[in-house]
C-alpha positions as CSV (number, residue, x, y, z in Angstrom):
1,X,-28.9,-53.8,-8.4
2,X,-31.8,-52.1,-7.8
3,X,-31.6,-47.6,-8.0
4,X,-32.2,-47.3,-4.3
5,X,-29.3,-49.6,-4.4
6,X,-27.1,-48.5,-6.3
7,X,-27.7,-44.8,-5.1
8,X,-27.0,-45.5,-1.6
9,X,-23.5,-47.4,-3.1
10,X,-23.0,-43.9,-5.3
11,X,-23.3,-41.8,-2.1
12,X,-21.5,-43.7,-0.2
13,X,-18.6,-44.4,-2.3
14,X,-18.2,-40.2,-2.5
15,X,-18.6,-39.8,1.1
16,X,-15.4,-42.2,1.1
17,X,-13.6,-40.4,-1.7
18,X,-14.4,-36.9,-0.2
19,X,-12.9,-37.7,3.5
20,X,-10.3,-39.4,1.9
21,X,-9.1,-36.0,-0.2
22,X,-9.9,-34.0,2.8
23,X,-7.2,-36.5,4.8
24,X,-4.8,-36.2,2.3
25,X,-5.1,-32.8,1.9
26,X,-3.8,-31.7,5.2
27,X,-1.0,-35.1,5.3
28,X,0.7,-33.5,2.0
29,X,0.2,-29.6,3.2
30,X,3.3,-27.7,2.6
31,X,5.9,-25.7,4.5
32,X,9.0,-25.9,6.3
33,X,8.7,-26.7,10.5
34,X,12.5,-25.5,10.5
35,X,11.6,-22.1,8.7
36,X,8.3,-21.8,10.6
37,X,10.8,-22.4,13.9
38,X,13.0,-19.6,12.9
39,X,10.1,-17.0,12.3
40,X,8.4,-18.4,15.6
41,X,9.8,-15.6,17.6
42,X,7.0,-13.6,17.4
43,X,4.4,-16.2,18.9
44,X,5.9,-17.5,21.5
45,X,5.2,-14.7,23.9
46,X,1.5,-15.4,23.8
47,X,1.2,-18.7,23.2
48,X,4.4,-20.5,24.6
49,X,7.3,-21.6,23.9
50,X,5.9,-24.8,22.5
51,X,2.6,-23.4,21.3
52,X,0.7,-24.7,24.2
53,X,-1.0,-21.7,24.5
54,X,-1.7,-19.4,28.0
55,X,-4.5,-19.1,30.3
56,X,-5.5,-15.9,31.7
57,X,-5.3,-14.9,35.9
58,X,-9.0,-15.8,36.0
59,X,-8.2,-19.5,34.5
60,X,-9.6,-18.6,31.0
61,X,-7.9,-19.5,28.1
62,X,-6.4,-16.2,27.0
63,X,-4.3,-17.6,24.3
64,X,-5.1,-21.0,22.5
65,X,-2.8,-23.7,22.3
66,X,-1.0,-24.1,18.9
67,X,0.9,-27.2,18.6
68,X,-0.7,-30.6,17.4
69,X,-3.2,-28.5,15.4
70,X,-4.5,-29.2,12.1
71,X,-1.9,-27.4,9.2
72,X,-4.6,-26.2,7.5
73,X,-6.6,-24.6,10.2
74,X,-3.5,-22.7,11.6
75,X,-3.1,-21.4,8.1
76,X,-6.5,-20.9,7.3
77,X,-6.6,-18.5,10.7
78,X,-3.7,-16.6,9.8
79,X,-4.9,-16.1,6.7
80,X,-8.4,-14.9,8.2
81,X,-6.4,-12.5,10.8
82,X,-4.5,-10.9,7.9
83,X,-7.4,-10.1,5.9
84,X,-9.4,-9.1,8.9
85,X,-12.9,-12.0,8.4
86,X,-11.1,-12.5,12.1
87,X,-10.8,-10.4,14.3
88,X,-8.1,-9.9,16.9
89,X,-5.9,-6.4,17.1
90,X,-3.2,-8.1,18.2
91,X,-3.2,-11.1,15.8
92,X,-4.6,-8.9,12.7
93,X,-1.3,-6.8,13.3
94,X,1.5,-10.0,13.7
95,X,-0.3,-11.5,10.6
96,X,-0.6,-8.8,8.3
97,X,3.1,-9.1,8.4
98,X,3.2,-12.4,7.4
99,X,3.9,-13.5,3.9
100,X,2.0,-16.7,2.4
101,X,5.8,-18.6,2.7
102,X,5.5,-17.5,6.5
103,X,2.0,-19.1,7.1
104,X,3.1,-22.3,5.8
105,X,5.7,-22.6,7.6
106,X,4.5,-21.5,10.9
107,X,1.6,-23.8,10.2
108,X,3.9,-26.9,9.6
109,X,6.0,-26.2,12.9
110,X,3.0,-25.9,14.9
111,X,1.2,-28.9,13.6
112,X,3.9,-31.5,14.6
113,X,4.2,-29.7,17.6
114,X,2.6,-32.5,19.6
């Protein structure tokens, strides 16, 4: 095997191994879509009572859908809301009184939310 070869095998074999991880990542993501149901109360006047979000009068998205979401992305943005690298009043206030247990949870209802 030749190095350009066997370079262009080393990268590609990585590129398979890292979007494999990724994948598996979010498939084995914790949390408890019962719990996260139970502490849904607090979302559900924005963004419906299935998470599929709310337009405003003017037809613009007001409040983006939830459900069918990646788990680690609705975690990740809690998780940015509560420590304010995103900013929403609203969502910085219902987050910041959110424990880690809560994220999860709410993250795993709302991602098989389809």
């Amino acid at each position: 095997m030749t190095i350009p070869t066997l370079l262009r095998w080393v990268v590609t074999c990585t590129l398979i191994m890292t979007t494999s991880l990724v994948s598996a990542a979010d498939a084995k993501a914790s949390g408890d879509p019962e719990a996260g149901k139970n502490r849904s109360a607090v979302c559900l006047g924005c963004h419906g009572l299935n998470g599929e979000g709310k337009e405003a009068a003017n037809g613009q998205p007001a409040f983006p859908r939830l459900s069918g979401q990646l788990q680690s992305y609705l975690k990740k943005s809690m998780h940015d809301y509560k420590n304010d690298s995103r900013k929403d009043p609203m969502m910085g206030a219902i987050a910041k009184g959110l424990s880690d247990v809560d994220m999860e949870n709410l993250a795993a209802f709302y991602a098989n939310l389809k």
